[in-house]
ChimeraX commands (.cxc) that place a marker at each C-alpha (Angstrom):
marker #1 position 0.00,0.00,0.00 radius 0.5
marker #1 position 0.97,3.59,-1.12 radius 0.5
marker #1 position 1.73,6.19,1.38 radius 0.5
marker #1 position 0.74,9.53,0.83 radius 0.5
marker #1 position 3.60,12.32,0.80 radius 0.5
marker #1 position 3.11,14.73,3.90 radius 0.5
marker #1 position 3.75,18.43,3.36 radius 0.5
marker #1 position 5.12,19.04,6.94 radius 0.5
marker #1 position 9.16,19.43,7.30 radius 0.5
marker #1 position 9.50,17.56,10.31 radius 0.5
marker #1 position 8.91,13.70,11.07 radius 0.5
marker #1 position 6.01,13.89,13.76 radius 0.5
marker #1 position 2.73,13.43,13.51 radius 0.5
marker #1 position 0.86,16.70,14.82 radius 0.5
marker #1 position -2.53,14.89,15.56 radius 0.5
marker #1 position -5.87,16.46,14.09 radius 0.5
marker #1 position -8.48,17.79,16.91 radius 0.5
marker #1 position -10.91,14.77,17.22 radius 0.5
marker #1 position -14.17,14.18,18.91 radius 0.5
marker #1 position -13.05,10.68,20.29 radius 0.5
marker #1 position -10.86,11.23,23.55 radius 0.5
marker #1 position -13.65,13.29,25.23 radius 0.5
marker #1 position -16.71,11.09,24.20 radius 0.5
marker #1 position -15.07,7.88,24.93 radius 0.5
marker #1 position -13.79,9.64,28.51 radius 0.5
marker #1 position -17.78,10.33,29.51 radius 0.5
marker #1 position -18.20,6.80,27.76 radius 0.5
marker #1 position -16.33,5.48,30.51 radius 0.5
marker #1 position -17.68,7.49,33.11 radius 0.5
marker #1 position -21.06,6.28,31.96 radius 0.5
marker #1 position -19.81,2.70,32.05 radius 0.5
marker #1 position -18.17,2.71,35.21 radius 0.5
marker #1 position -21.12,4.51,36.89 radius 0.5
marker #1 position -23.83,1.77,35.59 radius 0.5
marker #1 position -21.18,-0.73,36.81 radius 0.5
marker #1 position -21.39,0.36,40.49 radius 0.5
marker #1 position -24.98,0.88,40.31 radius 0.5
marker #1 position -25.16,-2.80,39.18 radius 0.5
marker #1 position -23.06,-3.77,42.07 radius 0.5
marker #1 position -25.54,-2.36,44.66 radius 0.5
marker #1 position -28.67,-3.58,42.76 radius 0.5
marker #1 position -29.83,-0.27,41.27 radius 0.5
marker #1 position -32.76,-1.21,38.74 radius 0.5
marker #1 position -30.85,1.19,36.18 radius 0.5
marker #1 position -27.83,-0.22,37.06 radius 0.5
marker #1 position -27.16,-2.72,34.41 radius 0.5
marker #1 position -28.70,-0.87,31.49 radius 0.5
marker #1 position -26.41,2.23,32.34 radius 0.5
marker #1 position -23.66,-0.06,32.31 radius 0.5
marker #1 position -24.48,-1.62,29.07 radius 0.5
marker #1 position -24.84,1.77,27.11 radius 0.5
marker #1 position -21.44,2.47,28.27 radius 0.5
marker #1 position -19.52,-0.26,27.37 radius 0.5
marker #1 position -21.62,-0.17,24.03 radius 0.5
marker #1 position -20.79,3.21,24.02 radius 0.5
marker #1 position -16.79,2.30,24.78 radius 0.5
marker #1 position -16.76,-0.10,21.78 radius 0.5
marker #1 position -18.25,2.32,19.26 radius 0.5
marker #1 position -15.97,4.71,19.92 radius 0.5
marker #1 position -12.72,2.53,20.21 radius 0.5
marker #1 position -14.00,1.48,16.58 radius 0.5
marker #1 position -14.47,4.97,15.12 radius 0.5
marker #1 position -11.07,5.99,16.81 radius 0.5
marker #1 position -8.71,3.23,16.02 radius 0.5
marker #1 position -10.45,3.09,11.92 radius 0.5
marker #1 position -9.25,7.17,12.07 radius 0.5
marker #1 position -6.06,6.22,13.32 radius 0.5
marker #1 position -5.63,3.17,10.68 radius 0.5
marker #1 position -6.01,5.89,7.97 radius 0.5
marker #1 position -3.48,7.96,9.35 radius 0.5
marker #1 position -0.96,5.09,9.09 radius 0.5
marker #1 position -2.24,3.28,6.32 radius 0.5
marker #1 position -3.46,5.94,3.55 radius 0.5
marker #1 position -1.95,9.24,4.99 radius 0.5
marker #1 position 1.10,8.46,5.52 radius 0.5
marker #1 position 1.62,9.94,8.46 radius 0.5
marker #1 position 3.19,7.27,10.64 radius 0.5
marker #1 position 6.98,8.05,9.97 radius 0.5
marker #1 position 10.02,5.72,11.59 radius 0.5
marker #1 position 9.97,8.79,14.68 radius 0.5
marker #1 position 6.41,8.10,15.14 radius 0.5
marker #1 position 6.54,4.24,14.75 radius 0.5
marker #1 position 9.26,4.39,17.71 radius 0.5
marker #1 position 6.57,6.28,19.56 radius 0.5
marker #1 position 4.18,4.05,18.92 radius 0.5
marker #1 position 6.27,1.37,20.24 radius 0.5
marker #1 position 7.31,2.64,22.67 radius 0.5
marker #1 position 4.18,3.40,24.27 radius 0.5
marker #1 position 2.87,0.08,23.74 radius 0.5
marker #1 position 5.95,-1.16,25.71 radius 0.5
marker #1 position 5.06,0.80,28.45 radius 0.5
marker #1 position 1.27,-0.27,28.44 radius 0.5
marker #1 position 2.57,-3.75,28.93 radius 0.5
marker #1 position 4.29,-2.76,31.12 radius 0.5
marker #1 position 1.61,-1.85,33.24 radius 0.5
marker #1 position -0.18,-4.90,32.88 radius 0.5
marker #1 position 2.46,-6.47,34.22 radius 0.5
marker #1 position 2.57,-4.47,37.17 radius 0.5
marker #1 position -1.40,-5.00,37.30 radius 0.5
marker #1 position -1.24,-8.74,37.55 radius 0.5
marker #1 position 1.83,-8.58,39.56 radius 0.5
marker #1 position -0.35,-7.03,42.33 radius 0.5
marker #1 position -2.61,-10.28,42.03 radius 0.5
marker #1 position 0.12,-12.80,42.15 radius 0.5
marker #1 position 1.44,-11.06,45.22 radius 0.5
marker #1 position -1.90,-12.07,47.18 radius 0.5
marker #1 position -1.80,-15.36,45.90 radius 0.5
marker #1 position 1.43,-15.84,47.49 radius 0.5
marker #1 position 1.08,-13.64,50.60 radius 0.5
marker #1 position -1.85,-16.48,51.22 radius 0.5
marker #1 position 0.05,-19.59,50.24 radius 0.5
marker #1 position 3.10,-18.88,51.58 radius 0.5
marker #1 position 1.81,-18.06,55.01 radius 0.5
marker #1 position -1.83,-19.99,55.83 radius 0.5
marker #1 position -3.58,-18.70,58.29 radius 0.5
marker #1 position -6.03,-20.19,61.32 radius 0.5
marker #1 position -8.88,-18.89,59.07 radius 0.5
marker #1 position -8.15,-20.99,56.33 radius 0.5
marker #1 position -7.11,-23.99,58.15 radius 0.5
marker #1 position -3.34,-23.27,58.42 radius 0.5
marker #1 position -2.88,-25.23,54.69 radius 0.5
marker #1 position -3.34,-24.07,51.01 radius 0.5
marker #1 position -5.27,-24.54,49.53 radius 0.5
marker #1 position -7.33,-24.24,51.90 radius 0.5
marker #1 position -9.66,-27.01,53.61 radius 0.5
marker #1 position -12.37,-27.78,51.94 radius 0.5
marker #1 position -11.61,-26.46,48.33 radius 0.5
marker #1 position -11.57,-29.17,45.37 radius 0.5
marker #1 position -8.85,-27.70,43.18 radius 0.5
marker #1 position -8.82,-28.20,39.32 radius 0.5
marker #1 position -6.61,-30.52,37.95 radius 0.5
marker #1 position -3.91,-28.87,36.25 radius 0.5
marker #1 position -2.94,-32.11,34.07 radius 0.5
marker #1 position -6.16,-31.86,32.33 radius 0.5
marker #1 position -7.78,-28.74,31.00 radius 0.5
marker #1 position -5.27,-26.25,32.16 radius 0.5
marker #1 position -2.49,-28.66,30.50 radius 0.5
marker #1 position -4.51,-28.46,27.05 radius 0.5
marker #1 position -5.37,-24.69,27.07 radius 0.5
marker #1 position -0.97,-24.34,27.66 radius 0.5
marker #1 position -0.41,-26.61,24.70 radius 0.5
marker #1 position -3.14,-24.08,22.63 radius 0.5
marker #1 position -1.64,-20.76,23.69 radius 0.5
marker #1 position 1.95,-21.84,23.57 radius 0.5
marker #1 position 1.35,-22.96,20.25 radius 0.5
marker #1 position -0.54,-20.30,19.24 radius 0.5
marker #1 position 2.36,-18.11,20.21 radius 0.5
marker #1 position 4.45,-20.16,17.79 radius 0.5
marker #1 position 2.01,-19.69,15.17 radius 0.5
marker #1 position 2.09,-16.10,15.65 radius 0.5
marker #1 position 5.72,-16.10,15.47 radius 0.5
marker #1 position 5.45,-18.33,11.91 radius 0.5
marker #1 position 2.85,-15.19,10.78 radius 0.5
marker #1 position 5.60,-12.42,11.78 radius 0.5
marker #1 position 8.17,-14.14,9.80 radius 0.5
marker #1 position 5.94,-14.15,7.06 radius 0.5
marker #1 position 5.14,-10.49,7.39 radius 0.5
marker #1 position 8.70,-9.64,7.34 radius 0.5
marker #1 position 9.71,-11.81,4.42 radius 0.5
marker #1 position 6.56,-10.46,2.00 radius 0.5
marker #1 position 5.01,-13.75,2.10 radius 0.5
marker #1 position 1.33,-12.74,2.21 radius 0.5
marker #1 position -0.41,-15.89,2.43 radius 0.5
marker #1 position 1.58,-17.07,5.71 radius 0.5
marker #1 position 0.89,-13.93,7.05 radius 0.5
marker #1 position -2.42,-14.46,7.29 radius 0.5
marker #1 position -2.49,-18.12,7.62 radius 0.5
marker #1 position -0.66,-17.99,10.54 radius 0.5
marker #1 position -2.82,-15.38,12.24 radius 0.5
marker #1 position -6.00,-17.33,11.29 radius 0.5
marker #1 position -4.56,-20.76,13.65 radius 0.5
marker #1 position -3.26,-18.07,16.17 radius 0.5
marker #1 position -7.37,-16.91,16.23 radius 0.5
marker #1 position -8.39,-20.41,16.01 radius 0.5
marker #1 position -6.68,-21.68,19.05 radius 0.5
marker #1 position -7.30,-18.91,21.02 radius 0.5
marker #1 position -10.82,-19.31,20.39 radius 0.5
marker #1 position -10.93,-22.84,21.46 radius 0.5
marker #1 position -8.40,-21.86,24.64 radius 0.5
marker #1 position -11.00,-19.26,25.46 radius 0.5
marker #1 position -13.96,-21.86,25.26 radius 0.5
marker #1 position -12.45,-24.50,27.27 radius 0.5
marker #1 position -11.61,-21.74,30.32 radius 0.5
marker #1 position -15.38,-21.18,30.39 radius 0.5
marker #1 position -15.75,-25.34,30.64 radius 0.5
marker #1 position -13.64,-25.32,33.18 radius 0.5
marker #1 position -15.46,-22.58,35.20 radius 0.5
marker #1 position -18.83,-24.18,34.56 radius 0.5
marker #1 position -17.40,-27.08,36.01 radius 0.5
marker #1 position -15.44,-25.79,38.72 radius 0.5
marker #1 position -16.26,-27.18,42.19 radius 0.5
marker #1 position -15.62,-23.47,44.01 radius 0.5
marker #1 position -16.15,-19.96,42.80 radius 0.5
marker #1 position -14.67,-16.74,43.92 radius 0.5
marker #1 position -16.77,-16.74,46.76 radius 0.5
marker #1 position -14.89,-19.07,48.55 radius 0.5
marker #1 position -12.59,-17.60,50.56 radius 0.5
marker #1 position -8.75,-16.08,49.13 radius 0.5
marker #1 position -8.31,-18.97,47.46 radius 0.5
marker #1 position -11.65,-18.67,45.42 radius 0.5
marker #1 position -10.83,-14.94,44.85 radius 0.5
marker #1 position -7.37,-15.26,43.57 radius 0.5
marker #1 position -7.94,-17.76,41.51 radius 0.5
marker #1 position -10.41,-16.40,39.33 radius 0.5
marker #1 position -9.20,-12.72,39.65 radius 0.5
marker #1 position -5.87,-14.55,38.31 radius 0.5
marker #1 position -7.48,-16.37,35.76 radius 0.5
marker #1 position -10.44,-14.45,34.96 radius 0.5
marker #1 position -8.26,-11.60,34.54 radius 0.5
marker #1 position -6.28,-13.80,31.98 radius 0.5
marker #1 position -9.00,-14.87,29.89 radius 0.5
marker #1 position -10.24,-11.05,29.57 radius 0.5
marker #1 position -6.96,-10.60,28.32 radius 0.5
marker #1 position -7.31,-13.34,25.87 radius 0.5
marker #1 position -10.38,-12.18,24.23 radius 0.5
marker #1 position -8.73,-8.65,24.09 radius 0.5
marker #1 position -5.91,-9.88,22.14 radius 0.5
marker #1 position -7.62,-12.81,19.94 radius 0.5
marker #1 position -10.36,-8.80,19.18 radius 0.5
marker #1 position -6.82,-7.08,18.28 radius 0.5
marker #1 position -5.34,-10.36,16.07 radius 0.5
marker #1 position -8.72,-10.42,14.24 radius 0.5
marker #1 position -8.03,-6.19,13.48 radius 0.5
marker #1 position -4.76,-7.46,12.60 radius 0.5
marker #1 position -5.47,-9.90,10.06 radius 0.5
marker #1 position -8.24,-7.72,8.58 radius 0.5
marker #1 position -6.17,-5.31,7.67 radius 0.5
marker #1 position -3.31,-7.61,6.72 radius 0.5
marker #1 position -6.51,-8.93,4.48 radius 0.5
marker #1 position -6.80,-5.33,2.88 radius 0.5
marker #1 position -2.67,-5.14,2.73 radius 0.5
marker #1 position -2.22,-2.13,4.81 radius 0.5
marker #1 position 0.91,-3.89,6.10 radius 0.5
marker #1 position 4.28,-3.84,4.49 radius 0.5
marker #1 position 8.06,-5.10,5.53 radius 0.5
marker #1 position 8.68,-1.63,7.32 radius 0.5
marker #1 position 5.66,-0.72,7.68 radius 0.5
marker #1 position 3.46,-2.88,10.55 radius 0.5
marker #1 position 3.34,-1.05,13.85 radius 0.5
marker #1 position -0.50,-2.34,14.64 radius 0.5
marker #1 position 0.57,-6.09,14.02 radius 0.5
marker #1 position 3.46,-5.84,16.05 radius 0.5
marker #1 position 1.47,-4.37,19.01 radius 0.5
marker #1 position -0.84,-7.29,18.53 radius 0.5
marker #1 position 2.12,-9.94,18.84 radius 0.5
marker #1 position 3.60,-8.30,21.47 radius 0.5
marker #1 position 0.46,-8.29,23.38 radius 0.5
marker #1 position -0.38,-11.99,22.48 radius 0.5
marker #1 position 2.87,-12.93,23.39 radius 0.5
marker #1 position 2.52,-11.27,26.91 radius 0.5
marker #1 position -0.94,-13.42,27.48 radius 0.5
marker #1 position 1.43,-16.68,26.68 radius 0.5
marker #1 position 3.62,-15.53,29.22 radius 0.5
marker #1 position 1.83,-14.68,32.08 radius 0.5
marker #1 position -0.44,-18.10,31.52 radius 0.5
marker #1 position 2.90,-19.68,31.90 radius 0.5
marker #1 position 3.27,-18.43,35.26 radius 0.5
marker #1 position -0.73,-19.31,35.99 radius 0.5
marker #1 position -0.12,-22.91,34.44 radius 0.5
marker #1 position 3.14,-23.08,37.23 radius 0.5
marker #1 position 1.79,-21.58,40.55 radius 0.5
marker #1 position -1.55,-21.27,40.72 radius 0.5
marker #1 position -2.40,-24.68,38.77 radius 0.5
marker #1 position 0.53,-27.21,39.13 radius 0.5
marker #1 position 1.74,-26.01,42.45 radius 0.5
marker #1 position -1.24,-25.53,44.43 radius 0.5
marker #1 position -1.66,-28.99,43.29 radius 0.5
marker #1 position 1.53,-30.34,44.69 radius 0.5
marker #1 position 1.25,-28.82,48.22 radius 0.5
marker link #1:1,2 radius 0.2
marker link #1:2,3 radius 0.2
marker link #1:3,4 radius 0.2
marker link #1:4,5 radius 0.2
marker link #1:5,6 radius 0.2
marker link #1:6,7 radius 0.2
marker link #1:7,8 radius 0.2
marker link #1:8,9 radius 0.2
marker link #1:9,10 radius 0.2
marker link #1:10,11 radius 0.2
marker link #1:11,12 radius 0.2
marker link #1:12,13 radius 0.2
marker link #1:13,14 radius 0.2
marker link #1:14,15 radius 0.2
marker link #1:15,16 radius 0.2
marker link #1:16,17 radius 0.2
marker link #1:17,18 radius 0.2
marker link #1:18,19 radius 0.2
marker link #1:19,20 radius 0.2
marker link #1:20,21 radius 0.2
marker link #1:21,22 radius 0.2
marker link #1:22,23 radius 0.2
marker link #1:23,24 radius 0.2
marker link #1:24,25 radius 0.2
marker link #1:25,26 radius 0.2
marker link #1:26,27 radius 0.2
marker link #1:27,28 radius 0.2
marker link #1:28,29 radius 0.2
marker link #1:29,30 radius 0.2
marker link #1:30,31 radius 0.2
marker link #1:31,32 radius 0.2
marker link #1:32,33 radius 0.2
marker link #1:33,34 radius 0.2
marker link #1:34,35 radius 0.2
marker link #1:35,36 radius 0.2
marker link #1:36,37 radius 0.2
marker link #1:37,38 radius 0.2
marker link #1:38,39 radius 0.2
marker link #1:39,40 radius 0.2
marker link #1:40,41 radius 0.2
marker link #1:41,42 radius 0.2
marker link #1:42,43 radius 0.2
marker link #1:43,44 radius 0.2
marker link #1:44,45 radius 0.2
marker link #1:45,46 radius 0.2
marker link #1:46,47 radius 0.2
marker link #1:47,48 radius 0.2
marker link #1:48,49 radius 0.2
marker link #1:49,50 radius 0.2
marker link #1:50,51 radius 0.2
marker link #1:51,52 radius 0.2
marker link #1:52,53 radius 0.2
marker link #1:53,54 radius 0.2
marker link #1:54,55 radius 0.2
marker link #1:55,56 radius 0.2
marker link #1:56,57 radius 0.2
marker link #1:57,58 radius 0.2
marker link #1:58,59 radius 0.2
marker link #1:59,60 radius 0.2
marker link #1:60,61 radius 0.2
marker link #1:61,62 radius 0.2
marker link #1:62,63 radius 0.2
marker link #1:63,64 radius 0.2
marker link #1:64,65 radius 0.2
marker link #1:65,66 radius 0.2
marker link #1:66,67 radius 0.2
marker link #1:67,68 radius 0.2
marker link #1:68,69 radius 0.2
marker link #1:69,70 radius 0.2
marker link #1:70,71 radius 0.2
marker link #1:71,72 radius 0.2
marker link #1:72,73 radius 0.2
marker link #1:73,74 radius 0.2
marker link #1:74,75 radius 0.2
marker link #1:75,76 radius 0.2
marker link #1:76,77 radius 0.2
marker link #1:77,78 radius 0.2
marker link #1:78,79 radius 0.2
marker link #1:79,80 radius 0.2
marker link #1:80,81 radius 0.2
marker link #1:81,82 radius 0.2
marker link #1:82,83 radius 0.2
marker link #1:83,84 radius 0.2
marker link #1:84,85 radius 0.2
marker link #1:85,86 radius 0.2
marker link #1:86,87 radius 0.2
marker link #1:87,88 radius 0.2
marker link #1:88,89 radius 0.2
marker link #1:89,90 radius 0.2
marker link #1:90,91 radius 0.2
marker link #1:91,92 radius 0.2
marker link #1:92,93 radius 0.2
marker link #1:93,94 radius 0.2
marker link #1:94,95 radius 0.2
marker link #1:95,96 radius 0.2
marker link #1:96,97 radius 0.2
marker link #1:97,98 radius 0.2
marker link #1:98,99 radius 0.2
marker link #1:99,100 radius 0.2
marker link #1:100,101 radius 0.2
marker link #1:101,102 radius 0.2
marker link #1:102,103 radius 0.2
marker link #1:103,104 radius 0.2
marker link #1:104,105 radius 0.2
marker link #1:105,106 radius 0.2
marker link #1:106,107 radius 0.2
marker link #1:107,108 radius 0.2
marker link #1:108,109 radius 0.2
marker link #1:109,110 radius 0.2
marker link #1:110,111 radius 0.2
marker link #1:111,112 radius 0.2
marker link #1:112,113 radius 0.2
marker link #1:113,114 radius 0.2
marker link #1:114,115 radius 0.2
marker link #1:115,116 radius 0.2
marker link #1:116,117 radius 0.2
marker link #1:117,118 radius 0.2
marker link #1:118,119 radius 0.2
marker link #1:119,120 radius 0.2
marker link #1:120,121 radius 0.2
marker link #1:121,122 radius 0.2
marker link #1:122,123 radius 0.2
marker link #1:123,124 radius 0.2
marker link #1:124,125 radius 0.2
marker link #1:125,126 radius 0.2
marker link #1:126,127 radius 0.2
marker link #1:127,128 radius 0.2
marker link #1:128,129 radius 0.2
marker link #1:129,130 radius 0.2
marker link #1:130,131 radius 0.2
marker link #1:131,132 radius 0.2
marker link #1:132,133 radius 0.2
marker link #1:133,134 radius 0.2
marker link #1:134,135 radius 0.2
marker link #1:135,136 radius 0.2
marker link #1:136,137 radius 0.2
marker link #1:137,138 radius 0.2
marker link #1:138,139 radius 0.2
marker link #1:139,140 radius 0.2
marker link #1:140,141 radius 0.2
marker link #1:141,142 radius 0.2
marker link #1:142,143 radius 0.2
marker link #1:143,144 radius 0.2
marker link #1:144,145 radius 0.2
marker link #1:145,146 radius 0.2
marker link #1:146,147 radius 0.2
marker link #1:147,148 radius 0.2
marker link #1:148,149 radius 0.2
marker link #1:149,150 radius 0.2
marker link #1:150,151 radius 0.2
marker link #1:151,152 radius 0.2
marker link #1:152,153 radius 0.2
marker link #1:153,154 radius 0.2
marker link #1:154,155 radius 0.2
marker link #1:155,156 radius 0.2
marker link #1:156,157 radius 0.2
marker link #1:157,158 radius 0.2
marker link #1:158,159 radius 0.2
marker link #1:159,160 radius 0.2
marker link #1:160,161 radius 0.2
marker link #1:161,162 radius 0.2
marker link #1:162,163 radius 0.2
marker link #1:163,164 radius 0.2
marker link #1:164,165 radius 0.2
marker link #1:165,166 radius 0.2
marker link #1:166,167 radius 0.2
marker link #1:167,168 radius 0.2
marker link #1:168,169 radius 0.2
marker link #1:169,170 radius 0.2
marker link #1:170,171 radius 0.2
marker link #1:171,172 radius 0.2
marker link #1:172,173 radius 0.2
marker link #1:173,174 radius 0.2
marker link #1:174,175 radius 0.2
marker link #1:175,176 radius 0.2
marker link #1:176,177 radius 0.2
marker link #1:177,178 radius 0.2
marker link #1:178,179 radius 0.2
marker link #1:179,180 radius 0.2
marker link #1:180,181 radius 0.2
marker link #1:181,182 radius 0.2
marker link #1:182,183 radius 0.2
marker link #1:183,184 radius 0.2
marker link #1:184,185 radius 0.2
marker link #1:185,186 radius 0.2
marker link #1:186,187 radius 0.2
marker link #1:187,188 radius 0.2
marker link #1:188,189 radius 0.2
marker link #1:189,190 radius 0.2
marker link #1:190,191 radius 0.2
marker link #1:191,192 radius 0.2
marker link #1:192,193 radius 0.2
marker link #1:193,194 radius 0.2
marker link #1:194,195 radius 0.2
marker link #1:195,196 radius 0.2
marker link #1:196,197 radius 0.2
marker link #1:197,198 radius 0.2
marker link #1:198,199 radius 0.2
marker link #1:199,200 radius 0.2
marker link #1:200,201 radius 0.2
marker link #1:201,202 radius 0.2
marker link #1:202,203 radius 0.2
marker link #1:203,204 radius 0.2
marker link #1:204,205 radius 0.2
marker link #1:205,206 radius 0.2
marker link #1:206,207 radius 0.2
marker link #1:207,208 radius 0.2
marker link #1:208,209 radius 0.2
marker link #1:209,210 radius 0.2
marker link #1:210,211 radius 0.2
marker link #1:211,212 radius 0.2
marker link #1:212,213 radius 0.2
marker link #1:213,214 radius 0.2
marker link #1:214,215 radius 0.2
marker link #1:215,216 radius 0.2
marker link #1:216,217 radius 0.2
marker link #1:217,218 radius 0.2
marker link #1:218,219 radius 0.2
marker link #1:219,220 radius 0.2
marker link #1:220,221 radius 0.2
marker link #1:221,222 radius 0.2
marker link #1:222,223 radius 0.2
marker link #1:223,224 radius 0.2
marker link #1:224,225 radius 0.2
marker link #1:225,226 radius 0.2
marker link #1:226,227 radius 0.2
marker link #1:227,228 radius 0.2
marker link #1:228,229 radius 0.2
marker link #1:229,230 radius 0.2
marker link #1:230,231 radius 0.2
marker link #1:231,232 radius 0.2
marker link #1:232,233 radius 0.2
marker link #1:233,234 radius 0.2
marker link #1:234,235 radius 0.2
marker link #1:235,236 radius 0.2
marker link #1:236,237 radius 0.2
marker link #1:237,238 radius 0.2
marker link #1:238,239 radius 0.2
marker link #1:239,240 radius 0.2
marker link #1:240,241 radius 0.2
marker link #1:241,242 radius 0.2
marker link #1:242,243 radius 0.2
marker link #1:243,244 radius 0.2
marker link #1:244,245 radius 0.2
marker link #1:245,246 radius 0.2
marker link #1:246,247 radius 0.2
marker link #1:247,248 radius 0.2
marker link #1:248,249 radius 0.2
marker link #1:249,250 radius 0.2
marker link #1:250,251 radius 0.2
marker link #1:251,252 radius 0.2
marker link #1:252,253 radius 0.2
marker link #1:253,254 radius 0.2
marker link #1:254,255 radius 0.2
marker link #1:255,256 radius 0.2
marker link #1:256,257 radius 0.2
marker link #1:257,258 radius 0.2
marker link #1:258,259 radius 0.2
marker link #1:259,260 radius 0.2
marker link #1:260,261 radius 0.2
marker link #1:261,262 radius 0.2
marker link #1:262,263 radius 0.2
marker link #1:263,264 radius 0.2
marker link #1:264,265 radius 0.2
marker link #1:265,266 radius 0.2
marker link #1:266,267 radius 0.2
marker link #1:267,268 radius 0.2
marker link #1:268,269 radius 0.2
view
């Protein structure tokens, strides 16, 4: 794909003034506000809270296709802004990590040091944990390889090779799809929920917060192979699939860590 020529004489992108930023803010505000309503049984609770996260996607949509034509058909993304652009993504991944960090720290401040409450032993008494040799063992296998399949899709991005481009992204969907669907078997089947006690909560706050993550990333890999679909991607140019790796790549990682602690060693204690 083409890039326009810009007439500015410097290599940064001087953003036009958009509607977006402010709507989505009160968007937000709407959203969070129905949310806590919700919480506390408000009759308008739940519809409040469903007009703003409607509200949220529409505008995420309308945003991120204005920012697509900046980068795709105006040119404007230059190598200064693409190192921005990275850049920042680094740092919001950063702050995930910091986010689930603060989770795994009261998963071990509880297993590491039982208290009376709880029996004195983790997991606690009384609390049927999941077998990690079964379901959570298969959903690894899909996002690991999914990762891998990712990888194969990059490569192909980087070489020109269209088709593996998107033939790797479309398995990368697929088993996330099916890794997503078997987490919601295995809560359906689950023999506690996050009611019971800190082991309920950090479980699922762990691993609920994992799958939102997952369906996040599988919503940004299907942007990403629409628009390598429409061949807004080149070899230089491919900041919005590279985000989406990265990001995908961070979900295999921190399931890794689930998969080890909260699965396979809770089992072992």
């Amino acid at each position: 794909m083409l890039h326009a020529i810009k007439n500015e004489q410097h290599p940064f992108h001087i953003v036009d003034a958009s509607p977006w930023p402010i709507i989505t803010a009160f968007s937000a505000f709407f959203m969070l506000f129905g949310m806590v309503l919700y919480m506390h049984s408000f009759s308008w609770g739940f519809t409040l809270l469903s007009l703003g996260f409607f509200m949220v996607v529409i505008n995420a949509a309308f945003w991120w296709r204005d920012i697509i034509r900046e980068a795709t058909f105006e040119g404007y993304h230059t190598s200064q802004v693409q190192d921005g652009l990275r850049f920042g993504m680094i740092l919001f991944i950063v702050s995930e990590v910091m986010l689930f960090f603060a989770f795994f720290w009261a998963f071990f401040h509880s297993s590491l040091n039982p208290v009376q409450e709880i029996g004195c032993v983790w997991p606690p008494k009384g609390i049927q944990i999941i077998n990690p040799w079964l379901i959570p063992l298969l959903n690894t296998i899909l996002l690991l390889t999914s990762g891998a399949a990712l990888t194969w899709s990059h490569a192909g991005l980087l070489g020109g090779y269209h088709l593996e481009t998107i033939t790797g992204l479309v398995f990368t969907i697929i088993l996330a799809t099916f890794f997503t669907g078997f987490q919601v078997y295995e809560y359906r089947n689950a023999e506690f929920n996050i009611n019971d006690g800190i082991y309920g909560s950090t479980f699922y706050m762990l691993t609920g917060l994992h799958g939102f993550h997952v369906v996040v990333g599988t919503l940004f890999l299907l942007v990403a192979l629409y628009r390598a679909v429409e061949h807004h991607y080149t070899t230089k140019v491919h900041v919005g699939y590279e985000s989406a790796a990265w990001y995908w790549h961070f979900v295999d990682v921190v399931w890794i860590f689930l998969f080890l602690m909260v699965y396979g060693w809770s089992s072992s204690i």
